[in-house]
C-alpha positions in Angstrom: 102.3 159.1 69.9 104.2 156.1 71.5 107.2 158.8 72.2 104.9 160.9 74.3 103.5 157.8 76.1 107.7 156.9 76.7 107.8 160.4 78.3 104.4 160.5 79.9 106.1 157.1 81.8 109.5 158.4 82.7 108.1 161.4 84.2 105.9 159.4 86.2 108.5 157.1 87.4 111.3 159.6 88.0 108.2 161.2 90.5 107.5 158.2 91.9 110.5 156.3 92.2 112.3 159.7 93.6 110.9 163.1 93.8 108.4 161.2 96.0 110.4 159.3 98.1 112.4 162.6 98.5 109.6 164.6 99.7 109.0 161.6 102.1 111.8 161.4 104.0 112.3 165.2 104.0 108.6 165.5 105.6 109.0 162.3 107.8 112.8 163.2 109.3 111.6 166.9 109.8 109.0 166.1 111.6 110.9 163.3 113.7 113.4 165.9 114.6 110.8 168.1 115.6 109.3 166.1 118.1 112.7 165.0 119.1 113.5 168.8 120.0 110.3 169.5 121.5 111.4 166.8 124.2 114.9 167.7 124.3 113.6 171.3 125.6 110.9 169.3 127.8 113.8 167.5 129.2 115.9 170.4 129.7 113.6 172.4 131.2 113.4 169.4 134.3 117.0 169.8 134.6 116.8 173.0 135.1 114.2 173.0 137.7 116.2 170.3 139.6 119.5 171.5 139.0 120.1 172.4 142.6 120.0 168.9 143.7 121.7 167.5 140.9 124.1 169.7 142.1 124.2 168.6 145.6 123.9 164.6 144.1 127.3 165.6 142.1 130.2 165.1 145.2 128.3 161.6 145.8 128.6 160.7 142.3 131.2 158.6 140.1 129.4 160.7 136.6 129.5 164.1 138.6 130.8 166.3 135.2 128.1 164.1 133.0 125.5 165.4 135.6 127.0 169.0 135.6 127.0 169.0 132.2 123.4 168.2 131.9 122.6 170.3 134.4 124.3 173.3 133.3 123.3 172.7 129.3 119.5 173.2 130.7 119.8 176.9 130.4 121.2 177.1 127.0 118.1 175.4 125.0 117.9 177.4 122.3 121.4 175.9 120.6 121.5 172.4 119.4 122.3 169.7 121.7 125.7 167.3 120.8 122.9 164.1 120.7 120.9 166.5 118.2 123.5 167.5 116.2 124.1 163.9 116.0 120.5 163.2 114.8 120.3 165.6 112.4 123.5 164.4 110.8 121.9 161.0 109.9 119.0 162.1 108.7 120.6 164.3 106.0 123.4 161.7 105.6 120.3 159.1 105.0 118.5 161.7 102.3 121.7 162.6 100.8 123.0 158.5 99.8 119.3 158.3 98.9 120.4 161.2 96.0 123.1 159.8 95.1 122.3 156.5 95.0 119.1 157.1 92.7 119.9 160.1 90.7 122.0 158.6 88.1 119.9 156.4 87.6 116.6 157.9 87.6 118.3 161.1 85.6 119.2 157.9 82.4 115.4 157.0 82.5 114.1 160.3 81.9 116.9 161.1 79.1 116.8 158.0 77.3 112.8 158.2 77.1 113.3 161.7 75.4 116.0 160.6 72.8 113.9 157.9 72.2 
């Protein structure tokens, strides 16, 4: 009976301790990069609508092929942005040290509870 109770506890931890956390930051970062898209296209779509004067502003200024660039990406908003790309990067860079940083460990717990 005290083996099962082992188990019982390094299931619970190993979903605790990670599954959870996993679920977490999947949730959480999906639904940062959501919002972060929905105002990348908000963004986008202003460009757009003022593209002709940031097109007239471009001569006057020192960033003129930053401002065309912006100006010009406004139209293709379905693709990914560079600074979203970026973003999205992170975020999976973040959950994937998470994995590999806790998996070993959390993999030993629930093994050694069933050889136990």
């Amino acid at each position: 009976m005290g083996d099962c109770g082992g188990q019982a506890y390094a299931i619970f931890d190993f979903l605790w301790n990670y599954a959870l956390p996993i679920s977490v930051f999947v949730y959480c970062y999906g639904r940062i990069f959501h919002t972060i898209r929905r105002q990348s296209k908000v963004v986008s779509s202003h460009v757009g609508r003022g593209q002709n004067i940031a097109m007239t502003t471009i001569s006057r200024d020192q960033n003129a092929g930053q401002i065309q660039q912006q100006a010009t990406g406004a139209t293709t908003s379905a693709k990914l942005s560079h600074t979203e790309v970026n973003i999205l990067q992170a975020m999976i860079a973040v959950i994937i040290c998470f994995i590999l940083c806790w998996t070993p460990s959390s993999l030993t717990s629930v093994i050694q509870s069933q050889t136990v």
